[in-house]
N, CA and C atoms as a LAMMPS dump frame, in Angstrom:
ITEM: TIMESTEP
0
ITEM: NUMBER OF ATOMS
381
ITEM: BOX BOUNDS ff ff ff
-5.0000000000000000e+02 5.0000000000000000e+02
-5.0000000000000000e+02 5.0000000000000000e+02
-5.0000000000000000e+02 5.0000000000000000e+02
ITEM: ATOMS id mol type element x y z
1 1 1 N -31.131 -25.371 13.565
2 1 2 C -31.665 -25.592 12.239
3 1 3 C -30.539 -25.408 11.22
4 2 1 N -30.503 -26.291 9.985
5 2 2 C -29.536 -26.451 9.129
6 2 3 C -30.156 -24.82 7.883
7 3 1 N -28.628 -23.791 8.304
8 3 2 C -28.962 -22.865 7.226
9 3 3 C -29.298 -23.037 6.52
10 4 1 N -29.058 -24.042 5.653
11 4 2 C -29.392 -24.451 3.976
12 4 3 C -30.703 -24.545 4.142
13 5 1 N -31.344 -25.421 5.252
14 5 2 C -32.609 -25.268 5.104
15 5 3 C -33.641 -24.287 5.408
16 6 1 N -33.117 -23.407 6.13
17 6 2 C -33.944 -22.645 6.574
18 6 3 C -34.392 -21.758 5.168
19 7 1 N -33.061 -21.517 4.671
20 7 2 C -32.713 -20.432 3.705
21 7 3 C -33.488 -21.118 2.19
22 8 1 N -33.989 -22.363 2.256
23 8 2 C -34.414 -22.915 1.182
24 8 3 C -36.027 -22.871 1.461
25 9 1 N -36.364 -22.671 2.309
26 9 2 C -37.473 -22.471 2.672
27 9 3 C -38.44 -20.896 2.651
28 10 1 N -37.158 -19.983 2.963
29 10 2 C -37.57 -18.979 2.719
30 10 3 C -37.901 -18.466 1.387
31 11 1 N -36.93 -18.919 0.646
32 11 2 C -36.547 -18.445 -0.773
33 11 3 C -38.131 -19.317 -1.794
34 12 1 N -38.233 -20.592 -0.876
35 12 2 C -39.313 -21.148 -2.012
36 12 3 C -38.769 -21.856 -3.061
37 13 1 N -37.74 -22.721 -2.193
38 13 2 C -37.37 -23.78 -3.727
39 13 3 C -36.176 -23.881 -3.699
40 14 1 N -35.448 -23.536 -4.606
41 14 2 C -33.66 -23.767 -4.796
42 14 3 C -33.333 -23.523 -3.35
43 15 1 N -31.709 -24.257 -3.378
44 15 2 C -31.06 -23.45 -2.061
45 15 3 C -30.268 -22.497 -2.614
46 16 1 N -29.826 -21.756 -1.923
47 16 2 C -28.854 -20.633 -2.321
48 16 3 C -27.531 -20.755 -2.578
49 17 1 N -27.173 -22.249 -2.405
50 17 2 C -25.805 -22.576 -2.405
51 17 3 C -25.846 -23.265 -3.704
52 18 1 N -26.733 -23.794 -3.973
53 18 2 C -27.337 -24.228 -5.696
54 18 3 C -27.566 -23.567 -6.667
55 19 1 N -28.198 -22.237 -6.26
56 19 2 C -28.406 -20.936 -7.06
57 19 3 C -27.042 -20.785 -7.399
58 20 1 N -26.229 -20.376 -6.763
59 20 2 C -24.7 -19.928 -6.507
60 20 3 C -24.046 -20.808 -7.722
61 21 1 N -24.175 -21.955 -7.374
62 21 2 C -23.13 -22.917 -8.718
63 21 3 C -23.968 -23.011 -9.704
64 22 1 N -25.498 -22.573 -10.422
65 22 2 C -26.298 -22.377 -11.385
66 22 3 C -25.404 -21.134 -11.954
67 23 1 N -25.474 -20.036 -11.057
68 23 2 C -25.392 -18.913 -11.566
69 23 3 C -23.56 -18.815 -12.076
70 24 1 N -22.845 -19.26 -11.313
71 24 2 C -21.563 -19.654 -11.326
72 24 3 C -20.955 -20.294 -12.763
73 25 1 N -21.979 -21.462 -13.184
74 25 2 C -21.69 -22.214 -14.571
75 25 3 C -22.425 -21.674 -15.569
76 26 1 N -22.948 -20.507 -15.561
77 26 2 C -23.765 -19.65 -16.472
78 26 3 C -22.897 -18.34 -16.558
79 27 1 N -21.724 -18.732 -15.695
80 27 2 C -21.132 -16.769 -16.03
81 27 3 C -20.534 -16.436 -17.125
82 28 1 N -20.269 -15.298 -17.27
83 28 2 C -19.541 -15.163 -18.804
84 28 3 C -18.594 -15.067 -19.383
85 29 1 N -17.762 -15.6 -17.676
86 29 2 C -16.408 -15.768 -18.176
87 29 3 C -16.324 -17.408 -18.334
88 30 1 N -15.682 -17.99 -19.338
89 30 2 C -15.636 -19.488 -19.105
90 30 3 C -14.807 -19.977 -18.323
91 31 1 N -15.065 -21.197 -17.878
92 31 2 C -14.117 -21.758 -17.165
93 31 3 C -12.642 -21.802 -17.288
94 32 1 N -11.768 -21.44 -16.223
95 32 2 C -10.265 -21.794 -16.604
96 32 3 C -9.586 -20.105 -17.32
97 33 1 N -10.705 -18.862 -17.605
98 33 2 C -10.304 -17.919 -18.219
99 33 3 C -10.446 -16.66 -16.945
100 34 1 N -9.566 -16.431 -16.981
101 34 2 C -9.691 -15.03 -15.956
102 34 3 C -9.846 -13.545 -16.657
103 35 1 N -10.576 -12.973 -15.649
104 35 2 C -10.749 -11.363 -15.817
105 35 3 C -10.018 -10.568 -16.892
106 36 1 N -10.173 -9.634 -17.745
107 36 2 C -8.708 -9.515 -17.932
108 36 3 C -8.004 -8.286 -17.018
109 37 1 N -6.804 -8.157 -17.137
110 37 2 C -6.018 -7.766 -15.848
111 37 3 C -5.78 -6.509 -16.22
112 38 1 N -6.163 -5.274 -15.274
113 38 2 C -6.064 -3.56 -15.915
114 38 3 C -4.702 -3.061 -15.491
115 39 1 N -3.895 -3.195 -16.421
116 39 2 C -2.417 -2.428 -16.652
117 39 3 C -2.24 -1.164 -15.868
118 40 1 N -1.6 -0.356 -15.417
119 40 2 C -1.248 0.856 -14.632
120 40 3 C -1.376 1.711 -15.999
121 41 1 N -1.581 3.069 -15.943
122 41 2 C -1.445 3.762 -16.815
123 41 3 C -0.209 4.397 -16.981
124 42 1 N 0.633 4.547 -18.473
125 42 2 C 2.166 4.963 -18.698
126 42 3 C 2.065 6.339 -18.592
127 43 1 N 3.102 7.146 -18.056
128 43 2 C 3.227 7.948 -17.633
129 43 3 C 4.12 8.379 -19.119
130 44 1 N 3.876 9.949 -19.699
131 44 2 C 4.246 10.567 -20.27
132 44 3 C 5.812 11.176 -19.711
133 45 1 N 6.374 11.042 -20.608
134 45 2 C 8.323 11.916 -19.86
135 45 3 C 8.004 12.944 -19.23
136 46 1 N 7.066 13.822 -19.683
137 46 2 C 7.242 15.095 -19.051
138 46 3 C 6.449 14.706 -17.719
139 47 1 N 5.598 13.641 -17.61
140 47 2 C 4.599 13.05 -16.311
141 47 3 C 5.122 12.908 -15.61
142 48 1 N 6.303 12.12 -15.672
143 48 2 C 7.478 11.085 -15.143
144 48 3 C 8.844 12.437 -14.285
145 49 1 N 8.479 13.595 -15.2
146 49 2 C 9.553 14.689 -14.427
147 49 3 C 8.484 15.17 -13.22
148 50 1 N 7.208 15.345 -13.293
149 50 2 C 6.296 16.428 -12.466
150 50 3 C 6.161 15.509 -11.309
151 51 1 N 6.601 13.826 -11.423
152 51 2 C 6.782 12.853 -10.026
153 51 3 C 7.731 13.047 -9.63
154 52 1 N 8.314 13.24 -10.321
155 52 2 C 9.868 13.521 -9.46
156 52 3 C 10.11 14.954 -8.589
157 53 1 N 10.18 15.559 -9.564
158 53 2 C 9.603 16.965 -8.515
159 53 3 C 8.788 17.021 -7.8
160 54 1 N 7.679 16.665 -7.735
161 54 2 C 6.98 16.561 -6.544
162 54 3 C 7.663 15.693 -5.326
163 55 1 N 8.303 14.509 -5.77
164 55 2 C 8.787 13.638 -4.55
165 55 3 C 9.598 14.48 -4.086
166 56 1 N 10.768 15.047 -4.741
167 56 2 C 11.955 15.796 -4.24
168 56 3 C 11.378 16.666 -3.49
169 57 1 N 10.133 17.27 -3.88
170 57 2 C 9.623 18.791 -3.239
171 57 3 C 8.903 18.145 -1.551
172 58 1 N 8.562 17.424 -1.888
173 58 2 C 7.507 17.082 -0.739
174 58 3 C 8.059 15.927 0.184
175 59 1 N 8.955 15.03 -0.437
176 59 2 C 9.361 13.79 0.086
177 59 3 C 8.341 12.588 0.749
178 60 1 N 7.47 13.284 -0.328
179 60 2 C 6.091 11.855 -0.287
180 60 3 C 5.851 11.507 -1.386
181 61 1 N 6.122 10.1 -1.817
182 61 2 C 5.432 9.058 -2.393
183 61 3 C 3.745 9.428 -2.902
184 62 1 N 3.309 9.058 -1.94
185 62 2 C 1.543 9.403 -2.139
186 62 3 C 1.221 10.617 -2.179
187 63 1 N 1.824 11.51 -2.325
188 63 2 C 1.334 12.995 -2.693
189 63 3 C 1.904 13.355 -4.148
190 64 1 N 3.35 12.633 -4.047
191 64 2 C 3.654 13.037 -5.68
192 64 3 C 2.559 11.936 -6.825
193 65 1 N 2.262 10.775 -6.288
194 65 2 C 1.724 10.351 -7.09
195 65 3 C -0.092 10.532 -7.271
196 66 1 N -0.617 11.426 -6.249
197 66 2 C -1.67 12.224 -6.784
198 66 3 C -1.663 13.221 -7.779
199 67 1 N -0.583 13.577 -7.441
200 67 2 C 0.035 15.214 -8.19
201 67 3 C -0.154 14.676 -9.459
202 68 1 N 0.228 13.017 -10.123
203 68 2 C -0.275 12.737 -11.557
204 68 3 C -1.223 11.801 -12.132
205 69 1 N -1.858 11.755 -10.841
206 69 2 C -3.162 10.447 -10.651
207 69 3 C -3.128 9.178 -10.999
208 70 1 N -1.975 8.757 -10.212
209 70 2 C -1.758 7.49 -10.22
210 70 3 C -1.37 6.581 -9.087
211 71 1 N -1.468 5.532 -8.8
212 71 2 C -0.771 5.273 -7.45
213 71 3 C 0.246 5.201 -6.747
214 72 1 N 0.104 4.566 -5.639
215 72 2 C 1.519 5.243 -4.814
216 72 3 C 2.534 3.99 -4.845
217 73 1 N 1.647 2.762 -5.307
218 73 2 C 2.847 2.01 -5.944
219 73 3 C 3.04 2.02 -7.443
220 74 1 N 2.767 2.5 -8.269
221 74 2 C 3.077 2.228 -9.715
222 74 3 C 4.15 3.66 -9.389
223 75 1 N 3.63 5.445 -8.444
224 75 2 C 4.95 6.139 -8.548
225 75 3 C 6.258 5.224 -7.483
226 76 1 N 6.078 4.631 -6.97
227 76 2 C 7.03 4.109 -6.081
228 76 3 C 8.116 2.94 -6.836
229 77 1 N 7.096 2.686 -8.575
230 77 2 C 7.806 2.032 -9.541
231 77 3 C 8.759 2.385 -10.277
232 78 1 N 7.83 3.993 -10.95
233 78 2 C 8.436 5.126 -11.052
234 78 3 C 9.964 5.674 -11.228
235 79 1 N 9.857 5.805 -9.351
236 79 2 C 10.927 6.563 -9.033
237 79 3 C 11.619 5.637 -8.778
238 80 1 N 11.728 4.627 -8.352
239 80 2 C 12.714 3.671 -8.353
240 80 3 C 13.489 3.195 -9.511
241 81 1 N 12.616 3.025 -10.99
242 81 2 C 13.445 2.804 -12.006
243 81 3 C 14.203 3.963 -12.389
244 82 1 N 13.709 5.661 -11.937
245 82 2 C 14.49 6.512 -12.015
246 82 3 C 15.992 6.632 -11.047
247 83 1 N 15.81 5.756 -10.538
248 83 2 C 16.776 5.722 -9.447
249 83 3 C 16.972 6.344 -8.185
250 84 1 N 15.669 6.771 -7.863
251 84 2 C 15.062 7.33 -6.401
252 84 3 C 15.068 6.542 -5.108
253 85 1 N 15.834 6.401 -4.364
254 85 2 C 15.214 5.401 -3.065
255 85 3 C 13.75 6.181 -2.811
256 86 1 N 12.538 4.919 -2.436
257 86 2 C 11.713 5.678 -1.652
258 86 3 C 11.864 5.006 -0.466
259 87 1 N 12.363 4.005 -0.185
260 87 2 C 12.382 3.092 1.315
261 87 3 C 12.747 4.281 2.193
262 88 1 N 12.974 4.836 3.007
263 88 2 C 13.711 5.874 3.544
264 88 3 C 14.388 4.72 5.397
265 89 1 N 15.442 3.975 5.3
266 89 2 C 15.737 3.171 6.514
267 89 3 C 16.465 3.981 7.502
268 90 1 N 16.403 3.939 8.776
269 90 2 C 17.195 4.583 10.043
270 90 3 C 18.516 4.242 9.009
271 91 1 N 20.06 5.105 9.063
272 91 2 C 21.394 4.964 8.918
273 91 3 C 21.993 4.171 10.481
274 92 1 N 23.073 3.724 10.147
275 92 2 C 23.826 3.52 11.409
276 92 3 C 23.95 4.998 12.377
277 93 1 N 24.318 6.099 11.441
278 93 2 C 24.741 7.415 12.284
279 93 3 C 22.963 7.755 12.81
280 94 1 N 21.914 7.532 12.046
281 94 2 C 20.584 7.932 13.052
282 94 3 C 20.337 6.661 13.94
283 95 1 N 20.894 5.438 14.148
284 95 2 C 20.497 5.207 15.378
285 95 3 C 21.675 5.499 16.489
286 96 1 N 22.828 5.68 15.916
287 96 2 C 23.864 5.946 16.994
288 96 3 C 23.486 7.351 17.57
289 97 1 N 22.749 8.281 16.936
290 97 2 C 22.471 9.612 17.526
291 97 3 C 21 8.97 18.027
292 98 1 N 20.33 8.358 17.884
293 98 2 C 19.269 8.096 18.721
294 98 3 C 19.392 7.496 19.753
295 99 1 N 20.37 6.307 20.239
296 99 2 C 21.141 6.184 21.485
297 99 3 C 21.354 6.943 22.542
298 100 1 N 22.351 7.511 21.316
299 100 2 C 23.139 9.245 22.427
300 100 3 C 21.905 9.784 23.223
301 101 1 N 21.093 10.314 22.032
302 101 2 C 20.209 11.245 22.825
303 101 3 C 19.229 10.373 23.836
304 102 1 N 19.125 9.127 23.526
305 102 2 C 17.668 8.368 24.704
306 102 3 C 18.791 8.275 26.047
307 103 1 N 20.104 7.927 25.912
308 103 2 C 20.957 8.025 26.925
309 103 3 C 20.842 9.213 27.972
310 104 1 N 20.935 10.285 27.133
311 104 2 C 21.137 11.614 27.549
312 104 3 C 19.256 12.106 28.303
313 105 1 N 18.335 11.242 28.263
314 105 2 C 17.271 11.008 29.002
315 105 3 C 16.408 11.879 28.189
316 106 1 N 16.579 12.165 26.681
317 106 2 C 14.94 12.46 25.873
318 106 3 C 14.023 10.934 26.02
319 107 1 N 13.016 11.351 25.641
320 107 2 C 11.79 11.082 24.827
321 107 3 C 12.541 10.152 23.56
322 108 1 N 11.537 8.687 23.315
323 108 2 C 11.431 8.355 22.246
324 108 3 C 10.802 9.392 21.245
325 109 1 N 9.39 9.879 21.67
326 109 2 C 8.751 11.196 20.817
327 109 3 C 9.893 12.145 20.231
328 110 1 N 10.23 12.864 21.395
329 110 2 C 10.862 13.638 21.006
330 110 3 C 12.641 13.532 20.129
331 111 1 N 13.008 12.137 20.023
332 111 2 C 13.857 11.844 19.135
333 111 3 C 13.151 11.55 18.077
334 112 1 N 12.282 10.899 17.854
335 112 2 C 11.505 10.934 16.476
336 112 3 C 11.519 11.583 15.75
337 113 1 N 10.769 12.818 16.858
338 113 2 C 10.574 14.277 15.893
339 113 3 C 11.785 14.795 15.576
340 114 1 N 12.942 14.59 15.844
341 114 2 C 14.238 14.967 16.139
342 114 3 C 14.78 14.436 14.772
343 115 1 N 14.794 13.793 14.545
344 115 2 C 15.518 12.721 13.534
345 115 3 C 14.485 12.491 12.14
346 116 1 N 13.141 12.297 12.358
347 116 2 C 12.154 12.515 11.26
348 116 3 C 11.878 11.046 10.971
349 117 1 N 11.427 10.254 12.005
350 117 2 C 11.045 9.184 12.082
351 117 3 C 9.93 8.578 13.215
352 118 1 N 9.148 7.823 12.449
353 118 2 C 8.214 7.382 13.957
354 118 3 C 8.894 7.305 14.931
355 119 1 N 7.54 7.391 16.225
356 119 2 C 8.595 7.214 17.16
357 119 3 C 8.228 5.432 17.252
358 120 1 N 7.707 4.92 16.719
359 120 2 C 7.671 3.137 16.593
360 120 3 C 9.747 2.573 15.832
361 121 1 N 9.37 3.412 15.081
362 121 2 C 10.666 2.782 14.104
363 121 3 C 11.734 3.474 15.392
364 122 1 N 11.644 4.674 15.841
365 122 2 C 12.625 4.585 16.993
366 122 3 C 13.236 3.662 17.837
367 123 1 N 11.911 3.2 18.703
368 123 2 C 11.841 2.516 19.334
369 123 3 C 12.438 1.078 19.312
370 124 1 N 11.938 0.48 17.918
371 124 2 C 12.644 -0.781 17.456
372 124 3 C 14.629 -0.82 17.082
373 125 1 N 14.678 0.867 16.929
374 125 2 C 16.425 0.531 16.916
375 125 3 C 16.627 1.153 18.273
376 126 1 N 15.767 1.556 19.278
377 126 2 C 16.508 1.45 20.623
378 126 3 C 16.755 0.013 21.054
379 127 1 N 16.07 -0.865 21.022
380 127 2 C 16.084 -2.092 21.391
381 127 3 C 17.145 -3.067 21.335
């Protein structure tokens, strides 16, 4: 059975896919005009120091940017225009010591934990 019809039958009249573009050309936004778009909220200087300290303190992103209730990409905007890396990438010297040690017959795990990295992102510079 054709949904449309079933569903027009139930309802008693319109189909629902008709309702839909009724209700659609009746909305209150007009055509061609979008939503308007909600800005991040600006962070006060002294706001902008209590992210930073928190990142430095904690070395999380999403915890410093609870610490001023905002998100973890607008602080990740943040600290970057402050001049913070937050990317944190393996160095050449952490995968050359992650080598050494998978050589030396550890654990991906336990180089992870070793070094302070998944053991996924390990894994991909053992490879």
């Amino acid at each position: 059975m054709d949904l449309r019809h079933h569903y027009s039958k139930q309802l008693g009249g319109t189909p629902p896919v008709q309702r839909l573009v009724d209700e659609a050309r009746e909305s209150e936004h007009p055509r061609g005009s979008a939503a308007a778009v909600k800005r991040a909220r600006q962070l006060r200087p002294e706001e902008i120091e209590t992210l930073i300290t928190h990142d430095r303190e904690n070395g999380s992103v999403t915890a410093a940017a609870k610490s001023v209730g905002i998100t973890r990409q607008t602080a990740g905007r943040y600290l970057t225009t402050a001049g913070i890396v937050t990317i944190r990438r393996m160095s050449n010297d952490d995968i050359a010591r992650a080598r050494d040690t998978h050589e030396a017959g550890k654990s991906v795990h336990s180089i992870a934990r070793m070094i302070g990295f998944s053991p996924h992102t390990v894994a991909k510079a053992l490879k």
